[in-house]
Each structure stands twice: as structure tokens, then as C-alpha cells.
C-alpha positions in Angstrom: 0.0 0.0 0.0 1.5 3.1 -1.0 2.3 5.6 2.2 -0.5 7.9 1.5 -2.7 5.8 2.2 -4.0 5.1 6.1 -6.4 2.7 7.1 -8.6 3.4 10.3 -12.0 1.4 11.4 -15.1 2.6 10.5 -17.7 4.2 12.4 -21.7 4.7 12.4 -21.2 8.0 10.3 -19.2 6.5 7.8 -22.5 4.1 6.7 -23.4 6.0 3.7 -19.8 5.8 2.3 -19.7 2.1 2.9 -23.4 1.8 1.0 -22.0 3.7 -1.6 -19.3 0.9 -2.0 -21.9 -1.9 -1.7 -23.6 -0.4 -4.9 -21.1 -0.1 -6.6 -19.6 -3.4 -6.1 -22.5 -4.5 -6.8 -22.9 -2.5 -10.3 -19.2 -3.4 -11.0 -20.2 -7.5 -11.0 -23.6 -6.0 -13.9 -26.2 -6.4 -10.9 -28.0 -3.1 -11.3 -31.7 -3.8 -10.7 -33.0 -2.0 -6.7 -29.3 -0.6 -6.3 -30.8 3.3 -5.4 -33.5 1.0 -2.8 -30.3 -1.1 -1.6 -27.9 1.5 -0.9 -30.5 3.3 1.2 -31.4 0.2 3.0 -27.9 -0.7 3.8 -26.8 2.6 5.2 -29.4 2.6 7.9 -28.2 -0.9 8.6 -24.1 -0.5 8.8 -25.1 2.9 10.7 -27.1 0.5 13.5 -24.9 -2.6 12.9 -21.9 -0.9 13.4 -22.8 1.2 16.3 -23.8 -2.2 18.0 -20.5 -3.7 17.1 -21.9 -6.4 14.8 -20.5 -4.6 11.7 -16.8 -3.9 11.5 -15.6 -2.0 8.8 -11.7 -0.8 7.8 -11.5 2.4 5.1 -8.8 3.3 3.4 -8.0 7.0 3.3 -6.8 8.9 0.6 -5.8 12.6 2.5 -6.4 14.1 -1.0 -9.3 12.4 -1.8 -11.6 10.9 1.2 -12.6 7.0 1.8 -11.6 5.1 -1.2 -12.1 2.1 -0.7 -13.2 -0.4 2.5 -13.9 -3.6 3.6 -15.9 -4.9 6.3 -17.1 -7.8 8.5 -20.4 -8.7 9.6 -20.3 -10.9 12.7 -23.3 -14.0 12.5 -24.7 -15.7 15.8 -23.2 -19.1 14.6 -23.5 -22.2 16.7 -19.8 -23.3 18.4 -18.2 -25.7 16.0 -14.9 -27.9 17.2 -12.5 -26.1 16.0 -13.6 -22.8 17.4 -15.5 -23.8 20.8 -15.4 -20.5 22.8 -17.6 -18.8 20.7 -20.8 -18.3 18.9 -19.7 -15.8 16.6 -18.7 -15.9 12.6 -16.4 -13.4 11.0 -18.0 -12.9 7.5 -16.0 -10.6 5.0 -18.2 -8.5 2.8 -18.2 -5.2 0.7 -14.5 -5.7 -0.3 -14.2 -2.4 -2.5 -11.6 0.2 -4.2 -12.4 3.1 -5.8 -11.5 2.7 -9.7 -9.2 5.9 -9.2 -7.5 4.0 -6.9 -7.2 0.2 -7.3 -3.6 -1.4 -8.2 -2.4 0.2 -5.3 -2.4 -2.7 -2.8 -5.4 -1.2 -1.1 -7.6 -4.1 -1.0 -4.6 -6.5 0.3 -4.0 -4.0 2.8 -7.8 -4.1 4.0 -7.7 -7.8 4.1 -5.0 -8.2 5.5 -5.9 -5.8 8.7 -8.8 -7.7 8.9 -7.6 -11.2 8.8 -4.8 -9.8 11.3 -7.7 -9.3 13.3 -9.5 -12.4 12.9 -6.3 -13.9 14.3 -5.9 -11.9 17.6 -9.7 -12.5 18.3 -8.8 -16.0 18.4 -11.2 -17.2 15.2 -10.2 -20.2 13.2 -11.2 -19.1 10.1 -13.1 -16.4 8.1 -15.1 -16.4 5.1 -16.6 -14.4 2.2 -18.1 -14.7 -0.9 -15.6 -14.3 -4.0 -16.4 -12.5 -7.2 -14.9 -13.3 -10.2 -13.0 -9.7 -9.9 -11.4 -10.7 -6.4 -10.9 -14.1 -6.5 -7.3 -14.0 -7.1 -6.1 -11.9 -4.6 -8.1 -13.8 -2.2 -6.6 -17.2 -3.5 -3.3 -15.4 -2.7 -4.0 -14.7 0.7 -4.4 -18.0 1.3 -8.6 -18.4 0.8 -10.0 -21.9 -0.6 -13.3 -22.9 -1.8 -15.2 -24.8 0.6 -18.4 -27.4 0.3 -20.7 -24.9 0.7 -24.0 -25.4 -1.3 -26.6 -22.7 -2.3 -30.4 -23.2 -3.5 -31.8 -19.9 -5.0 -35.4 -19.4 -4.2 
């Protein structure tokens, strides 16, 4: 990550900068139907999520330009599983983003990298997300692998 760049952890007044992400992550992947509906709807939730500590995000911080780019974490109520006992709690990954303006930078390995460095000191055993075909690789580099997860659409 170049040095201009900081990262710091979001908070409840950064939620329409991280909706703003979500659509356009969204509309980057050509899914562009309810996107003005969404991004409303999801900035009232991060805002409560977050200020309940249930959403985590990480922004990166251009000084010349604002939040660039972020990442963030939504914590499930998960059942204790063996190799995780002491808690009830899932790490999910989600709205991994960087503005166009600023992408080849690192940025995103930086973001998920602070948060898997996180995910470690909490003491979780693993982490998961959802890859596009856009982020795949870099996650595949740091280490990510398909699991047997199964989906039905309804």
C-alpha cells in the first residue's frame, strides 16, 4: 500500500460511504436492478450494525481524496463448531471495494489483511466471504480456498 494511504476502522457516520461501496460493487459485478433501494437500505443498517459492534468495517484514506475504498465484517450468531469452541460468533467478509481511481495500489490486500490480522488476535479459526470473479485471485493469494458450501436460489 502506497504511504499515502491510512487505514482506520469505520464508524456509524461513515454508513453511507460504505453503502455507496456496496452499490457499486454491486454494479461493477452488472447487478444493477433496486441498487438506489439497496444502498439506502444498507446505510441505515451498517449505521445500526456498526454502532452495535456487529459490523466492522476498515476504510482506506486517501488525504487528498476521502474513503476510497473499504472492507468490512459482519459478525453472525453461529452455533460453536470444534475447531472454534469459545464462541458463537462468525467473522463474515463483505463489501471488499476500491475506488476505480485508486485500485492497483495494494489497497484491497492491505484491507484484508488488517482484517484477517484481526480475525487472528480474536482468536477465530477461520473467516469467510463470498468471492467475485474480480477478487478471487487476490483472495486465492492470501491463502482463501473454496469450501463445500451449497446454495439453492429461491
Amino acid at each position: 500500500m502506497e504511504p499515502r494511504y491510512q487505514i482506520r476502522r469505520a464508524a456509524p457516520a461513515d454508513a453511507a460511504a460504505i453503502a455507496h461501496h456496496r452499490r457499486s460493487m454491486f454494479s461493477d459485478m452488472g447487478l444493477t436492478d433496486h441498487l438506489d433501494a439497496m444502498e439506502a437500505s444498507f446505510a441505515a443498517y451498517a449505521a445500526e450494525q456498526i454502532a452495535q459492534g456487529a459490523y466492522l468495517g476498515w476504510l482506506v484514506i486517501d488525504p487528498e481524496g476521502g474513503i476510497v475504498g473499504g472492507a468490512g465484517v459482519q459478525m453472525f450468531e453461529w452455533g460453536a463448531v470444534p475447531r472454534v469452541p469459545h464462541t458463537h460468533l462468525r467473522p463474515y467478509i463483505m463489501n471488499v471495494y476500491v475506488e476505480p481511481a485508486h485500485r492497483r495500489a495494494g489497497l484491497a490486500r492491505a484491507l484484508l489483511q488488517a482484517i484477517i490480522d484481526w480475525a487472528r488476535a480474536e482468536g477465530y479459526g477461520s473467516i469467510t466471504l463470498h468471492a467475485s470473479e474480480f477478487g478471487r485471485p487476490l483472495y486465492e493469494q492470501l491463502g482463501f480456498t473454496a469450501t463445500n458450501e451449497m446454495r439453492l436460489a429461491l
